[in-house]
C-alpha positions in Angstrom: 90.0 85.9 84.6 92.9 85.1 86.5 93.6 86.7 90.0 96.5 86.5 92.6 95.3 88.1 95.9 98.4 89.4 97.9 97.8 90.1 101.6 100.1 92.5 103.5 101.1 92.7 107.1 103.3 95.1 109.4 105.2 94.1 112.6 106.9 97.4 114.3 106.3 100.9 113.8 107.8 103.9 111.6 109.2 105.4 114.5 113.3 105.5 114.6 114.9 103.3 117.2 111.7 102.8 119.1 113.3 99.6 120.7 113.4 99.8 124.4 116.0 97.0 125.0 119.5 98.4 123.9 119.9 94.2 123.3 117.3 94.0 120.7 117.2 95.5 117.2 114.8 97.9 116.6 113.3 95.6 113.5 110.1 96.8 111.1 108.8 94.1 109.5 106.9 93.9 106.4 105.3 90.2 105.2 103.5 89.9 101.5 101.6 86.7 101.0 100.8 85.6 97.7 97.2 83.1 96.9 96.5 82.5 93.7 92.7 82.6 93.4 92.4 79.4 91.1 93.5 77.3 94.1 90.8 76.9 96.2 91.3 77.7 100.2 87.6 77.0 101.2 88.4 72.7 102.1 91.4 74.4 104.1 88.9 77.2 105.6 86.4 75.0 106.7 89.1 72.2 108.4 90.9 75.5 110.4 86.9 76.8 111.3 85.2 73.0 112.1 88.8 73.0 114.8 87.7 76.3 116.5 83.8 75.3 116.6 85.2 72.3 118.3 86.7 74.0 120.8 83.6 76.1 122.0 84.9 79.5 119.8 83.0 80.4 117.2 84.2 79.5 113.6 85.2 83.7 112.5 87.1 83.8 115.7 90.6 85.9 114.5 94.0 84.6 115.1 96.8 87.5 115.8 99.7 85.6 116.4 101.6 87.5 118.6 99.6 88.1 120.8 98.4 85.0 121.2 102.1 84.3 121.8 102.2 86.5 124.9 98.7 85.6 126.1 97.6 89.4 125.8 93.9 89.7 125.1 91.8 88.2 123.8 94.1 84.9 124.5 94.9 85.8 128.3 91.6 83.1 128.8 93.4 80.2 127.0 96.1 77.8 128.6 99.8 77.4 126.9 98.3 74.0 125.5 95.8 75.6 123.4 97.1 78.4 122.4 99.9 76.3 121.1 97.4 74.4 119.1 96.0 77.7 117.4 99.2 78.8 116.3 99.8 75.7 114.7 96.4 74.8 113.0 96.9 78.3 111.2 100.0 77.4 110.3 99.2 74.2 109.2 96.3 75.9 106.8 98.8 78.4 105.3 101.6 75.3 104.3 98.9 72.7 103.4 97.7 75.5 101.0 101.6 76.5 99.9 100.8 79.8 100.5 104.1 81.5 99.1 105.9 84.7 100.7 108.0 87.9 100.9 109.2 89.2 103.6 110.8 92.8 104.3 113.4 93.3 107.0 114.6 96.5 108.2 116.7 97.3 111.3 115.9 100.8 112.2 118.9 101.7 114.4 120.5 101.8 111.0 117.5 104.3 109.8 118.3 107.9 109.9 114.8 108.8 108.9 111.2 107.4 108.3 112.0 108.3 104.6 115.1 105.8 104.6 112.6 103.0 106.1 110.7 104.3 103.1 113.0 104.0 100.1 114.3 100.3 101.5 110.6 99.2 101.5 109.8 100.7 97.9 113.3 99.2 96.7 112.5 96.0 98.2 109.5 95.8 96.5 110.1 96.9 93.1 113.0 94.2 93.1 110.8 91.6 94.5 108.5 92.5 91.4 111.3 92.4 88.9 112.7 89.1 89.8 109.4 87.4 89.7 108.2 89.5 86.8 106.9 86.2 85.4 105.2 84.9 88.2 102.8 88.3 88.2 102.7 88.4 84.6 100.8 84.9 84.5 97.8 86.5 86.4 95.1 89.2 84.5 94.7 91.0 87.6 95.7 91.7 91.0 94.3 92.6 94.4 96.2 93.8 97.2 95.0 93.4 100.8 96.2 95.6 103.3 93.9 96.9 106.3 96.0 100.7 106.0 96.8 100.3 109.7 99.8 102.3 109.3 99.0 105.7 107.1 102.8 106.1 105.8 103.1 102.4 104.7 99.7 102.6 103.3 101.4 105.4 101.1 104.3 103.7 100.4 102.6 100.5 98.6 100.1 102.7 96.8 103.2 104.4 95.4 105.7 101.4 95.0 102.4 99.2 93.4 101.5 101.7 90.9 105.3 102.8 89.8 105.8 98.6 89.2 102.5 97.1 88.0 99.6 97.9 85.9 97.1 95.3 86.5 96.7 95.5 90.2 93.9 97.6 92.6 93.8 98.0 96.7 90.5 95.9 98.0 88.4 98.8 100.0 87.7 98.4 103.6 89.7 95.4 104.2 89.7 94.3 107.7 91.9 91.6 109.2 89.9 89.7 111.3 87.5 89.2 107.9 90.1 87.6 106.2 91.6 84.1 107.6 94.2 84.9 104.6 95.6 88.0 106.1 96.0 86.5 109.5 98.1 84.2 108.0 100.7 87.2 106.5 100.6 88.5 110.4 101.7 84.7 111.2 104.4 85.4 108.5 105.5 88.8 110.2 105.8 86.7 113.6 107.7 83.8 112.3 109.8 86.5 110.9 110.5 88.1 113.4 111.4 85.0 115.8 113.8 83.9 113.2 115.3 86.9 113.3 115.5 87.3 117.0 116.9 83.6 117.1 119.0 83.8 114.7 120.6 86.6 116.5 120.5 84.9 119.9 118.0 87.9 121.6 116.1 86.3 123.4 112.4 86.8 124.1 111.0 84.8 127.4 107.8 84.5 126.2 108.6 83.1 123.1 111.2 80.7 124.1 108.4 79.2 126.4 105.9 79.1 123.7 108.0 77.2 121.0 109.3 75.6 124.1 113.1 74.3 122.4 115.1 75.7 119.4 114.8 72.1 118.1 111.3 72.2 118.4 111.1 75.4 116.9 113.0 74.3 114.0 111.3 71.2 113.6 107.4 72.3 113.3 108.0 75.6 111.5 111.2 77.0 110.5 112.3 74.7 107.4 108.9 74.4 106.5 108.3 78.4 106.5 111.5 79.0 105.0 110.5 76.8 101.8 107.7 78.6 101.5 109.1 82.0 100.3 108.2 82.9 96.8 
């Protein structure tokens, strides 16, 4: 039986205009990362796990990029150097694999209300469904990933899944650090959201000094992220 796993990730919260920088837009992200199961990942796996064992961490050690970004714990121990090669072995893993993606946008200073958040997301989704209605249709079944960090978007998917596809179920007790795959949708929320925020020249001083140029930026991950998307 044919499967396509898709693995969900949030950046932001539900709450209206929660952005503390009147510069910045208030943005709620939303990534969906599609793997079809008949392509294996485990050569890719064991390349991204033999690199961290390597290194002294053990080979299950989770990547959340943002943080890792910022150097906020558990990546406060690691030097820019390093943590600049994590970022990129994982995102090396999720291109050598063409891992394809979605992505959901939403600024919410243009939100009146959690339930406009709500009807963009489940529009957004049954459209993403409908214009690759023959891309799902080649699988028997699907499995969504999502770790129901967020109650409300949790309740949003269950209702926007099962109003635009029959063949799918939720995977139970999914946890992110479990799954390398769903690390790489939170590395699809942060690329998202750096695009966004360059793209819109608001800058962030910890990312500028991560990437360390635009050109550089552009270079090692934008095009190659941005010919990724399903």
């Amino acid at each position: 039986m044919s499967e396509l796993g898709i693995f969900i990730d949030e950046s932001g919260f539900f709450e209206i205009n929660n952005s503390q920088n009147e510069n910045l837009r208030d943005l709620y992200i939303v990534s969906f990362l599609f793997h079809d199961k008949s392509v294996s990942i485990e050569k890719g796996i064991k390349s991204f796990e033999d690199f961290l064992l390597r290194n002294g961490l053990n080979k299950n050690f989770p990547i959340h990029t943002m943080p890792l970004i910022r150097q906020k714990k558990p990546y406060q121990v690691f030097n820019e150097e390093f943590r600049r090669k994590l970022f990129h072995r994982l995102f090396v893993l999720m291109s050598k694999l063409k891992l394809k993606h979605k992505i959901f946008v939403c600024d919410k200073k243009f939100c009146s209300s959690k339930q406009v958040i709500r009807q963009k997301l489940e529009i957004y989704i049954k459209q993403m469904i409908e214009d690759n209605q023959d891309y799902f249709n080649k699988f028997d079944g699907i499995v969504i990933y999502y770790d129901e960090g967020q109650d409300y978007l949790t309740k949003i998917l269950h209702n926007a899944f099962s109003e635009n596809l029959n063949n799918y179920r939720f995977k139970e007790g999914v946890c992110q650090e479990d799954y390398r795959l769903s690390q790489c949708a939170d590395l699809v929320c942060s690329l998202e959201l750096i695009n966004q925020r360059k793209q819109n020249n608001e800058s962030i001083r910890s990312i500028d000094r991560f990437f360390i140029s635009d050109s550089n930026y552009n270079k090692n991950y934008r095009k190659i992220y941005k010919n990724l998307e399903l």
